[in-house]
C-alpha positions as a Markdown table, in Angstrom:
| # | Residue | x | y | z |
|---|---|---|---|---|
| 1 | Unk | 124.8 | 71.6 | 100.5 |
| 2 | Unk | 122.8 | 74.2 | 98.6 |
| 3 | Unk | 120.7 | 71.4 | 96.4 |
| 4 | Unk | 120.3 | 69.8 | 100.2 |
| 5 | Unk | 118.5 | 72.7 | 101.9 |
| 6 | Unk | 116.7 | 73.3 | 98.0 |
| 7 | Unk | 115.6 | 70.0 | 98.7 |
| 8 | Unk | 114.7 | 70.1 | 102.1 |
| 9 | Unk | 112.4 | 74.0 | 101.8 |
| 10 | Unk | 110.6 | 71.7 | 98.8 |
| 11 | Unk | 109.5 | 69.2 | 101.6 |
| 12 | Unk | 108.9 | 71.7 | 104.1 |
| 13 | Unk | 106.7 | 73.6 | 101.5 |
| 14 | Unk | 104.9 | 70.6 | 100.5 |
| 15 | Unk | 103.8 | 69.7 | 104.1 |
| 16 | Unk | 102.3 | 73.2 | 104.8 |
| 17 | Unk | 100.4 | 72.9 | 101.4 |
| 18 | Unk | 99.0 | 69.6 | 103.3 |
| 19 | Unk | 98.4 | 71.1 | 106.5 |
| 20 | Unk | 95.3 | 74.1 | 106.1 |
| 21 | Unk | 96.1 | 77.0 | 108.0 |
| 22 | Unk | 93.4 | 79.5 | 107.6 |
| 23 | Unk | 94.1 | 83.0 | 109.1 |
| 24 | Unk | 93.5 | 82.3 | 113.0 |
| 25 | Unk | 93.2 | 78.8 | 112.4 |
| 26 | Unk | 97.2 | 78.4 | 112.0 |
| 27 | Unk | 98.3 | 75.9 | 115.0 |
| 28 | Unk | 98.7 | 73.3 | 112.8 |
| 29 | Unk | 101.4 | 74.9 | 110.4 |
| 30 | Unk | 103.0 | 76.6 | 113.5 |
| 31 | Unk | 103.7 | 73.5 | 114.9 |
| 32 | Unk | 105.5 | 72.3 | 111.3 |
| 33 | Unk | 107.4 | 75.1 | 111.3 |
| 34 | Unk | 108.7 | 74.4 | 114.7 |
| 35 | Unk | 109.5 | 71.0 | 114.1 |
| 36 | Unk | 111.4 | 71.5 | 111.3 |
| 37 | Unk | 113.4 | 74.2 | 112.3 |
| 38 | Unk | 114.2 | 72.3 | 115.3 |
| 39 | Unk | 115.5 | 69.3 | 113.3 |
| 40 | Unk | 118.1 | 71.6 | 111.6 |
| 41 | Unk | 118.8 | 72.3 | 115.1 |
| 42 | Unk | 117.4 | 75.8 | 115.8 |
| 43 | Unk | 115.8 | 76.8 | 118.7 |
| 44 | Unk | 112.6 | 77.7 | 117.7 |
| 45 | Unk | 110.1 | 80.0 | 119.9 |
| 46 | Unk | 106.1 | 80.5 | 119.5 |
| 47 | Unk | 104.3 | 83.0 | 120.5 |
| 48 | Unk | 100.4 | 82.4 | 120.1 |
| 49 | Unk | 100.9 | 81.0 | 115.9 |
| 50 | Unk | 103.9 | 82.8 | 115.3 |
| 51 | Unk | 107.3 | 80.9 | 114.8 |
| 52 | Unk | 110.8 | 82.8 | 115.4 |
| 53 | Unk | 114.2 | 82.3 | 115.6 |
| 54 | Unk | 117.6 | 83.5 | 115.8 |
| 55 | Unk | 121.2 | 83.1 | 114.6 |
| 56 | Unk | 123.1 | 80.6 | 116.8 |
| 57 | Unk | 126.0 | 83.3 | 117.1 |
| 58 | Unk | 123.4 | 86.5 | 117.9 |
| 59 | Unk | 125.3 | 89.4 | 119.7 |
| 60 | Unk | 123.3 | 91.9 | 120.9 |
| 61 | Unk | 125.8 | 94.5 | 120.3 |
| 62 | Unk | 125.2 | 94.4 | 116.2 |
| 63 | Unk | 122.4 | 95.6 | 114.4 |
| 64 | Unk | 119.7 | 92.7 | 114.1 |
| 65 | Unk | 117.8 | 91.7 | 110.5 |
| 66 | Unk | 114.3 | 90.1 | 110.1 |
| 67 | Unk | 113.4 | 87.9 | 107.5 |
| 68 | Unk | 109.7 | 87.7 | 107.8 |
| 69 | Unk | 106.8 | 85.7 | 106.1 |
| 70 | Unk | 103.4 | 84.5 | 106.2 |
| 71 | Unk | 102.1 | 80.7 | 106.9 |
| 72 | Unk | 98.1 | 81.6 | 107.3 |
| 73 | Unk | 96.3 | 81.5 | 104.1 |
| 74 | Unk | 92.8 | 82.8 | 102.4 |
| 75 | Unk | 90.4 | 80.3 | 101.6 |
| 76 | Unk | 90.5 | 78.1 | 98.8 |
| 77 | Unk | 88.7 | 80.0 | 95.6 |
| 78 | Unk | 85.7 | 78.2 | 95.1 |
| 79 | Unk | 86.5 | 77.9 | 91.3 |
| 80 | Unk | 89.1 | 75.3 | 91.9 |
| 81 | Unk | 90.0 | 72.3 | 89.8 |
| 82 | Unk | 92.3 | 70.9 | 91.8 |
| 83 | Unk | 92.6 | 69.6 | 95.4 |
| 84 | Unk | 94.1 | 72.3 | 96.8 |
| 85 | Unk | 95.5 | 70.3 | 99.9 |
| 86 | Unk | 97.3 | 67.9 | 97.6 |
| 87 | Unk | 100.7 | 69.4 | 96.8 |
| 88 | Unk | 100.7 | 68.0 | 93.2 |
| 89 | Unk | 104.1 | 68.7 | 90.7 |
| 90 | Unk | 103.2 | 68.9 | 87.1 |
| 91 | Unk | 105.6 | 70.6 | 84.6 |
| 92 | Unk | 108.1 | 72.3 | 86.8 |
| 93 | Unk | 104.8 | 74.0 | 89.0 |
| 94 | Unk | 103.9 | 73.2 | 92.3 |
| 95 | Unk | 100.2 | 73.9 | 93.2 |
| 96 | Unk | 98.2 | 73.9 | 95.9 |
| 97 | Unk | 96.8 | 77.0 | 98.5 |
| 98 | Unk | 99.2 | 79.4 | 99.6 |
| 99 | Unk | 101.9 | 77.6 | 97.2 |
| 100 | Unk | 102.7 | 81.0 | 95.6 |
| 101 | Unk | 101.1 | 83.7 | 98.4 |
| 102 | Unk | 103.3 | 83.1 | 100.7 |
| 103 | Unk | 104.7 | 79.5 | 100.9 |
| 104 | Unk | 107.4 | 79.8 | 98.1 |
| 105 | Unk | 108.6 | 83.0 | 99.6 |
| 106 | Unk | 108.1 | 81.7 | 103.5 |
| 107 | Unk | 109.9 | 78.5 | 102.4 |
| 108 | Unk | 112.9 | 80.2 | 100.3 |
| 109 | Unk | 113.8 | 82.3 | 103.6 |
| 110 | Unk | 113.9 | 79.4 | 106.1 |
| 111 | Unk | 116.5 | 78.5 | 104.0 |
| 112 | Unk | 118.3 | 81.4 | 103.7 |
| 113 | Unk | 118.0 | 81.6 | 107.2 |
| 114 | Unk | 119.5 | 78.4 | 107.4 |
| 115 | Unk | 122.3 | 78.7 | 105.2 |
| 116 | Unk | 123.5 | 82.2 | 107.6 |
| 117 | Unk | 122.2 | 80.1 | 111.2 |
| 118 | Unk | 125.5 | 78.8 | 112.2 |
| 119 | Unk | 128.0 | 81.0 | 110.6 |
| 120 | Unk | 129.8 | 83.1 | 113.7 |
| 121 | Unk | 131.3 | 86.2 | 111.4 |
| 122 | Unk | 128.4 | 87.8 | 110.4 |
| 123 | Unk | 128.2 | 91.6 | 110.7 |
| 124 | Unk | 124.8 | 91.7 | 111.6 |
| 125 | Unk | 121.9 | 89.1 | 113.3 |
| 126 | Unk | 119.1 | 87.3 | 111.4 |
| 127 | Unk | 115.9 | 87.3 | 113.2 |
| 128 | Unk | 113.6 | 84.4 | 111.4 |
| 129 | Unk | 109.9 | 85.2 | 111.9 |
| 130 | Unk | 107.3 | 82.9 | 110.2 |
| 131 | Unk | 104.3 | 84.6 | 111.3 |
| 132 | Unk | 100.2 | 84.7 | 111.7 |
| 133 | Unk | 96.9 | 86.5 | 110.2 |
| 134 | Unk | 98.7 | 88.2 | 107.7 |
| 135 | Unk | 95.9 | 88.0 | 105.0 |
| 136 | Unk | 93.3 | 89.5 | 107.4 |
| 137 | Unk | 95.5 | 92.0 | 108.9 |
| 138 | Unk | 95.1 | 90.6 | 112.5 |
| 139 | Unk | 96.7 | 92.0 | 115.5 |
| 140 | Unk | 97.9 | 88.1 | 116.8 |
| 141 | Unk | 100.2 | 88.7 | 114.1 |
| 142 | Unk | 103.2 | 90.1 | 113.4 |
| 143 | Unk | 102.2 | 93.2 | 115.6 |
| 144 | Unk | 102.0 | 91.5 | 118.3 |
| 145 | Unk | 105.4 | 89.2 | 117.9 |
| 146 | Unk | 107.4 | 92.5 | 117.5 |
| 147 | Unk | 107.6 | 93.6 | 120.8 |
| 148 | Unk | 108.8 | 89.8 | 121.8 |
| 149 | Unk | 112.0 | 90.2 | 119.7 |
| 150 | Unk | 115.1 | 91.6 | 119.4 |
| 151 | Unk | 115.1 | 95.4 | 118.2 |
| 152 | Unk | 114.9 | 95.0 | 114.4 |
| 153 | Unk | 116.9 | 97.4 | 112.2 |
| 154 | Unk | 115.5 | 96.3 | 109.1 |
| 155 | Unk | 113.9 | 93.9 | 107.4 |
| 156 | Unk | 112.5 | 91.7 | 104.0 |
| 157 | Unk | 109.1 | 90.9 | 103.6 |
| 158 | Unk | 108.3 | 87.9 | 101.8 |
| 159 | Unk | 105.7 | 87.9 | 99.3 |
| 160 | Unk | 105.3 | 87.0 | 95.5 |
| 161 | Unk | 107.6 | 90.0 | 93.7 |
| 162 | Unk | 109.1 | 87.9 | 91.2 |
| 163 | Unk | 112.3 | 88.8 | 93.2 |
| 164 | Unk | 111.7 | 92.3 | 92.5 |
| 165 | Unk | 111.8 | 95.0 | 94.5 |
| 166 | Unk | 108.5 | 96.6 | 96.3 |
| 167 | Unk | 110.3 | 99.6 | 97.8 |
| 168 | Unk | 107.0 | 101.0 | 98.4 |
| 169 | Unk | 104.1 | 99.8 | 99.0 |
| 170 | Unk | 100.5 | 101.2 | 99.6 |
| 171 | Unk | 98.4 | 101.0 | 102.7 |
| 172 | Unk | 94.7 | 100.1 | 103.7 |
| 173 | Unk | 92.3 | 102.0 | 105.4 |
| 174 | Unk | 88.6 | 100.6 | 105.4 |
| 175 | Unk | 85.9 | 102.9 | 105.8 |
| 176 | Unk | 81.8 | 102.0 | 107.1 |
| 177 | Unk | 79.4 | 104.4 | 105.7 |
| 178 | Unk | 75.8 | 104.6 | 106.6 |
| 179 | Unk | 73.3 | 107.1 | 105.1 |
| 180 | Unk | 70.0 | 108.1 | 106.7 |
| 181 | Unk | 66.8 | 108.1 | 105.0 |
| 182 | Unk | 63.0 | 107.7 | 106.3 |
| 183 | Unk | 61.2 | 104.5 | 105.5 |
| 184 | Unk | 57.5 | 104.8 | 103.6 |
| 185 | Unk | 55.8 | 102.9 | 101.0 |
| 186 | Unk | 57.2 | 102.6 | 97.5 |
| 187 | Unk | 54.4 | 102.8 | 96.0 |
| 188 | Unk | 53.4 | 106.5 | 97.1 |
| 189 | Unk | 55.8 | 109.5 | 97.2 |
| 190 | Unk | 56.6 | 109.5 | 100.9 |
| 191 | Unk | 59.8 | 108.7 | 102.8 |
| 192 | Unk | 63.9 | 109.4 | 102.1 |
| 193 | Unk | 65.3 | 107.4 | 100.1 |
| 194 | Unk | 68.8 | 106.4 | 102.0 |
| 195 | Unk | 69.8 | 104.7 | 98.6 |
| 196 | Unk | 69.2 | 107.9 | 96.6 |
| 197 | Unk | 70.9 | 109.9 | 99.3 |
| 198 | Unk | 74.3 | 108.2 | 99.3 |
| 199 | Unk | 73.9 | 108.4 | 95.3 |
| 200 | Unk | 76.2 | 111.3 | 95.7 |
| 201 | Unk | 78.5 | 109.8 | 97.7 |
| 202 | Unk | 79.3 | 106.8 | 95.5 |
| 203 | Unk | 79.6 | 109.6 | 92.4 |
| 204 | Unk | 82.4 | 111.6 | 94.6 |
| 205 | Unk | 83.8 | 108.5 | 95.8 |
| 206 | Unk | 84.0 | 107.3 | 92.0 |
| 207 | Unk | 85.8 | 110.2 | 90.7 |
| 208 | Unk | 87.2 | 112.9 | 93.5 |
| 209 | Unk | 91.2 | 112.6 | 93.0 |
| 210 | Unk | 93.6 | 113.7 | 95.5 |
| 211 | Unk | 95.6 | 116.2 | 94.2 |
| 212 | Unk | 99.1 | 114.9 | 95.5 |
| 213 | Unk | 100.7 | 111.8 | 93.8 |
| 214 | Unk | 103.8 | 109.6 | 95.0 |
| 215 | Unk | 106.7 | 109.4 | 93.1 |
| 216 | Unk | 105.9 | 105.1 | 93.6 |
| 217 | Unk | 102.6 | 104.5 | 94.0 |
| 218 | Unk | 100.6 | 107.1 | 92.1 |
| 219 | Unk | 96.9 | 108.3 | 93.2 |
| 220 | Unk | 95.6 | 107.0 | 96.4 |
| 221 | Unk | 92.4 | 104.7 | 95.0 |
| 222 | Unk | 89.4 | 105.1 | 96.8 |
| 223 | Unk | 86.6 | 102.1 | 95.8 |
| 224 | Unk | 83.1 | 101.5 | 97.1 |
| 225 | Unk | 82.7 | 97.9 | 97.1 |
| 226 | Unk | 79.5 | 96.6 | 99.7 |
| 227 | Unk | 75.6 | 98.5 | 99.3 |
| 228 | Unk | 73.2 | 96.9 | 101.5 |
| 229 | Unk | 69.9 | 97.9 | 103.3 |
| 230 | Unk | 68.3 | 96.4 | 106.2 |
| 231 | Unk | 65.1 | 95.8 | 103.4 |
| 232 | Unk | 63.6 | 92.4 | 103.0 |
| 233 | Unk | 60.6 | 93.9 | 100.7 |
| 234 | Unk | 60.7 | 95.7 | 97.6 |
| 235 | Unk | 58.0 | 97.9 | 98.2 |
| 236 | Unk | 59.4 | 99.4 | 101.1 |
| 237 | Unk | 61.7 | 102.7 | 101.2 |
| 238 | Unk | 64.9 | 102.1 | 102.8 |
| 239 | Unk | 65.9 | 104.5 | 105.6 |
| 240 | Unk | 69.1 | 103.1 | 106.2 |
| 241 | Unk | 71.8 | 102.0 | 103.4 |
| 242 | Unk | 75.3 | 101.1 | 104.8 |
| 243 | Unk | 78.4 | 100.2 | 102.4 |
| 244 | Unk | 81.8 | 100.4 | 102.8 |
| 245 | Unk | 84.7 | 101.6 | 100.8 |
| 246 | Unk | 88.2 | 100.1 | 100.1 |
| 247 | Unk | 90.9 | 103.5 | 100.2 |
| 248 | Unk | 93.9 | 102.6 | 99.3 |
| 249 | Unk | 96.4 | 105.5 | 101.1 |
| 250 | Unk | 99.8 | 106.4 | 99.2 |
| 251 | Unk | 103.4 | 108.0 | 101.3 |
| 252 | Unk | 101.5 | 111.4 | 99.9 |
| 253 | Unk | 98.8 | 111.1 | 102.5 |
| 254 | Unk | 98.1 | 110.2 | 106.1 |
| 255 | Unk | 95.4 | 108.3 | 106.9 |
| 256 | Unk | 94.3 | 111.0 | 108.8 |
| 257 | Unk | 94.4 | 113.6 | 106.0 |
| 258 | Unk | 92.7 | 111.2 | 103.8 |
| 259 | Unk | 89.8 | 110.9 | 106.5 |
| 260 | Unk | 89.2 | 114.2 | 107.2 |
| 261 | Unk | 89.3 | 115.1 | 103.1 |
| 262 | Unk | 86.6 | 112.5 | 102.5 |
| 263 | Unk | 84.2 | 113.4 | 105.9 |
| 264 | Unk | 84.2 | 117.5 | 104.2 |
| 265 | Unk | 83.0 | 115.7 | 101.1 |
| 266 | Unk | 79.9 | 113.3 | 101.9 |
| 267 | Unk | 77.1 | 113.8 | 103.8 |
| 268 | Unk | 76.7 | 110.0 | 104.7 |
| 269 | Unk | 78.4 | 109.1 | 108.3 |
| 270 | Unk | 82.0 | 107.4 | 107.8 |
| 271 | Unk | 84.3 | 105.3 | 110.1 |
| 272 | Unk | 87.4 | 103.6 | 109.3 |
| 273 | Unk | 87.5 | 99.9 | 110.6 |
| 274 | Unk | 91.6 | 100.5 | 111.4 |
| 275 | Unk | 94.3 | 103.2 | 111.2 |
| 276 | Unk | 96.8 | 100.6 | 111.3 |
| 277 | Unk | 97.9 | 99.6 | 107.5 |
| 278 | Unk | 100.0 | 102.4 | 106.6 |
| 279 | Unk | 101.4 | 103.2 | 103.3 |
| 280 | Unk | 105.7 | 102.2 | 103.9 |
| 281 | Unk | 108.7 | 102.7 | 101.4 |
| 282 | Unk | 112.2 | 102.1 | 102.1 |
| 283 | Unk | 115.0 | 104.5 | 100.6 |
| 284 | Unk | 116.2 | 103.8 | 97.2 |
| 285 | Unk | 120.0 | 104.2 | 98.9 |
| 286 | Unk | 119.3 | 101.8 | 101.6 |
| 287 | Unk | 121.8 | 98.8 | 101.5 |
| 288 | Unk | 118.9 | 96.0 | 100.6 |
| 289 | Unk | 117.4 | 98.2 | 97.9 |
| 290 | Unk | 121.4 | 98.9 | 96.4 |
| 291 | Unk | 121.8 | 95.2 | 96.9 |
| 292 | Unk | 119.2 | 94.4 | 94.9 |
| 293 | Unk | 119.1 | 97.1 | 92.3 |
| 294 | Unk | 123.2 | 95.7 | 91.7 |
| 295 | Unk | 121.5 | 91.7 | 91.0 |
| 296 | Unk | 119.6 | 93.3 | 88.5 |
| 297 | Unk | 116.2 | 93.5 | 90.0 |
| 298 | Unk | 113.9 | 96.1 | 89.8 |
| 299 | Unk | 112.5 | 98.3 | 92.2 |
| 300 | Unk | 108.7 | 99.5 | 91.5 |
| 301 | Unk | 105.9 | 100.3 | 93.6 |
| 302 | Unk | 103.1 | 97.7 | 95.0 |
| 303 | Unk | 99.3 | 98.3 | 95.4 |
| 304 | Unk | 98.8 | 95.7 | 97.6 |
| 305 | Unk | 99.4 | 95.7 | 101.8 |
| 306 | Unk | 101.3 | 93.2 | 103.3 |
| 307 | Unk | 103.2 | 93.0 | 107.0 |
| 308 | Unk | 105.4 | 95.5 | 105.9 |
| 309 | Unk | 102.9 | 98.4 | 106.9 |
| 310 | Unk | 103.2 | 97.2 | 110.6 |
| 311 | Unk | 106.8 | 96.9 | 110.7 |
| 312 | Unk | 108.1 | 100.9 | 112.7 |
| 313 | Unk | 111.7 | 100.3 | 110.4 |
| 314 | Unk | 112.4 | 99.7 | 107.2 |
| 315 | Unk | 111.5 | 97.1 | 105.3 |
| 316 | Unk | 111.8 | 95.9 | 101.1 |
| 317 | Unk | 108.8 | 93.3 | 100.1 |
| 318 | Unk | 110.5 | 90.8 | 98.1 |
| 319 | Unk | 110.1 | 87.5 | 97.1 |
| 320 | Unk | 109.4 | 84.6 | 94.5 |
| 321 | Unk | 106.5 | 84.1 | 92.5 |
| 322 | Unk | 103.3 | 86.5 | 91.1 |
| 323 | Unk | 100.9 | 88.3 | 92.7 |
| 324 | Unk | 98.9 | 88.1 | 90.3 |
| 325 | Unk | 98.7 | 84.7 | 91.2 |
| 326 | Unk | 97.8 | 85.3 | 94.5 |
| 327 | Unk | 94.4 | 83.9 | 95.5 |
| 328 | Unk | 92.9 | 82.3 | 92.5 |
| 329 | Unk | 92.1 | 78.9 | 91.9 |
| 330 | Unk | 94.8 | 76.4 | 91.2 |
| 331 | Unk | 97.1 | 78.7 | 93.2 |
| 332 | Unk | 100.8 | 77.4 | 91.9 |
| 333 | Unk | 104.6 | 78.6 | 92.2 |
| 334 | Unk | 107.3 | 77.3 | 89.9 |
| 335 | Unk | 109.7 | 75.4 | 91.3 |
| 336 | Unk | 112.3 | 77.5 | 89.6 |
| 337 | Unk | 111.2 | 80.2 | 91.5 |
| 338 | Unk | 111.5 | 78.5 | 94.3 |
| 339 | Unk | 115.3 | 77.5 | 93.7 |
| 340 | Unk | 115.7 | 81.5 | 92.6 |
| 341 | Unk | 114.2 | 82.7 | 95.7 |
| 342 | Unk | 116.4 | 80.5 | 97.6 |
| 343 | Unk | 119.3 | 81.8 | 95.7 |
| 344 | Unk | 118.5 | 85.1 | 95.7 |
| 345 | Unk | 117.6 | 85.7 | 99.4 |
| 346 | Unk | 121.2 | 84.4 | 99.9 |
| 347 | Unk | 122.8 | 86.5 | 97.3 |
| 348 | Unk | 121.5 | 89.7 | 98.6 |
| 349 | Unk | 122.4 | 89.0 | 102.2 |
| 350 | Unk | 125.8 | 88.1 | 101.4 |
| 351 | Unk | 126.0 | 91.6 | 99.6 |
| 352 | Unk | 124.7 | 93.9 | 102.7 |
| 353 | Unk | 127.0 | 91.8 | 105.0 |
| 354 | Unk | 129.7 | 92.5 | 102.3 |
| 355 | Unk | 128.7 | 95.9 | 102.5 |
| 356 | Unk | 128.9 | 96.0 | 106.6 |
| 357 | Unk | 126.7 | 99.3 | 106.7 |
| 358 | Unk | 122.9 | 97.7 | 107.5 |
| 359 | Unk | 121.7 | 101.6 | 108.3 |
C-alpha cells in the first residue's frame, strides 16, 4: 500500500509541476489538489486558493494537528535550461518549478495525510492544509485559512530541510527608507545631495550589530538591497533617494525593538512594509522535535521565513529536499527524497501518537 500512495504523490507532484501556479495565480493547482484528494475519498474544502481537509474520524474533543504546505510558486529563474513546466525524470531527479520548494514536501504530506485519513484510533486529528501566497507572504494565505479551521495545537511546515529539523526559524521585516536632499545642478556646488546623505545610513546599516544573539539563529541581519532616485539626468542633484532594507529579526528581538533601535540610528525616514513575519521556534522538549531528534535528524536553526511565522502555536519546518535549491534554475528534488519524505512524515507521526502527549 505504501509503494501505491509513493506512487500516486509522484503523479500528483508531477501534475502541479504541469499546472503554473504563481503566487495569486494559484486556481489552477487548487483545483488539482481538490480533485485528487477527493478521489482518495476526502472531503476536500477551498477557501479562496487554499485546499484543506480533515481526518474522516475527527473528534473535536482531541487536540487537532496541521500538516501544512505551499502549492504557489516564484517565477521561473530566467537562467533556465530546461522547460520548467515539463516534469522530466533523469537520474533519480525530478525537475521542474516548485519540484523541490514546496512540491516534494507538499506532495510527501498528502500522503501522510493519507496513510492516517481513515484510521479511527488516533489520539489526535490531522488537519491537511495545502495552502496559497506563501512565497510573497500574502494575507489570502495561510493567515487567512486559519480562522476557518479547527483550533490547531500544533503543526509541520513543509519546506526543503532535508528532513531536518528547523526548530527555529528567523523572521522578515522590510523596511522603506527615503532620504531628503535639495535638487541643483551637478555641475555647480549647489543643492543636497540625498545620495550622499543616506551615505551614512547604508555604512550603519552595513555594520551596526545588535548586541543580543539567539541560541538558534545568531545575529539579526540587517541588508540594504534597492537605491533608486527619481533622476532621469546625470547632471542633476538628487533630492530624493529611496531604498529599502531586508532585516532579518531573531527570537532575541521584536520587531518593534528592532524598529525603534534602527529609527535612533539614521537620519533617513523608515517604514516597515509589514509587522507580520515573526521570528518562531518550537521547544527542543516538544513531542515533534523529540520525535525527530529520536529518527536521527537534526535540529538547527533556518534563516529563511516560511508560513510558520504566521502560525500563533507551535510549529517544526520540516521536509524533503534543499533549500539551497530553492529558486534556481533547473529547480529539481530527488525522488529518493521524495519516498524519504513520505516515509518520514509517517514515521514521526506514528511516534507523537505513540507518545499520546501532543502538548
Amino acid at each position: 500500500m505504501r509503494q501505491d500512495l509513493y506512487h500516486d504523490i509522484l503523479g500528483l507532484l508531477k501534475d502541479l509541476i504541469r499546472t503554473p501556479s504563481f503566487s495569486k495565480e494559484e486556481d489552477r493547482t487548487a483545483a488539482l489538489l481538490s480533485e485528487f484528494l477527493r478521489d482518495k475519498g476526502v472531503q476536500a474544502n477551498r477557501a479562496l486558493n487554499n485546499i484543506w481537509a480533515l481526518n474522516r474520524h475527527f473528534d473535536p474533543t482531541r487536540p487537532t494537528l496541521l500538516l501544512n504546505s505551499h502549492h504557489d510558486t516564484v517565477k521561473p529563474n530566467p537562467q533556465y535550461t530546461k522547460d520548467p513546466f515539463d516534469p522530466i525524470i533523469n537520474e533519480g531527479r525530478l525537475y521542474g518549478l516548485g519540484s523541490n520548494d514546496a512540491g516534494g514536501c507538499l506532495v510527501s504530506l498528502v500522503g501522510a495525510f493519507l496513510h492516517f485519513h481513515d484510521r479511527s484510533d488516533l489520539p489526535y486529528n490531522i488537519a491537511l492544509a495545502a495552502t496559497a501566497e506563501e512565497e510573497i507572504s500574502g494575507r489570502n494565505g495561510v493567515e487567512s485559512l486559519l480562522p476557518l479551521l479547527p483550533p490547531i495545537d500544533c503543526g509541520i511546515v513543509g519546506e526543503p530541510t532535508q528532513m531536518n529539523l528547523a526548530i527555529a526559524e528567523k523572521g522578515l521585516m522590510v523596511l522603506d527608507g527615503v532620504a531628503y536632499g535639495k535638487a541643483g545642478h551637478a555641475a555647480r556646488e549647489e543643492g543636497e545631495n540625498a545620495l550622499y546623505k543616506l551615505w551614512d545610513d547604508i555604512e550603519w546599516f552595513r555594520t551596526f550589530r545588535f548586541p543580543r544573539d539567539s541560541a538558534w539563529l545568531g545575529p539579526v541581519k540587517m541588508s540594504v538591497t534597492v537605491i533608486e532616485t527619481e533622476n532621469k539626468a546625470h547632471n542633476v542633484v538628487p533630492s530624493v533617494c529611496r531604498y529599502v532594507v531586508d532585516v532579518r529579526v531573531t527570537d532575541a528581538y521584536s520587531h518593534e525593538e528592532l524598529l525603534d533601535t534602527i529609527r535612533a540610528h539614521v537620519s533617513s525616514e523608515v517604514t516597515p512594509r509589514s509587522l507580520r513575519m515573526r521570528a518562531t521556534r518550537i521547544e527542543e522538549n516538544h513531542p515533534l522535535v523529540r520525535a525527530g531528534l529520536g529518527m536521527g535528524k537534526r535540529a538547527y536553526g533556518s534563516p529563511t521565513s516560511s508560513d510558520k511565522a504566521l502560525m500563533p502555536f507551535p510549529a517544526l519546518k520540516c521536509g524533503p529536499g534543499d533549500s539551497a535549491r530553492s529558486h534556481t534554475a533547473d529547480e529539481y528534488v530527488e525522488l529518493g527524497e521524495v519516498a524519504d519524505g513520505l516515509e518520514g512524515y509517517i514515521q514521526l507521526l506514528e511516534t507523537v501518537f505513540a507518545e499520546k502527549r501532543l502538548l
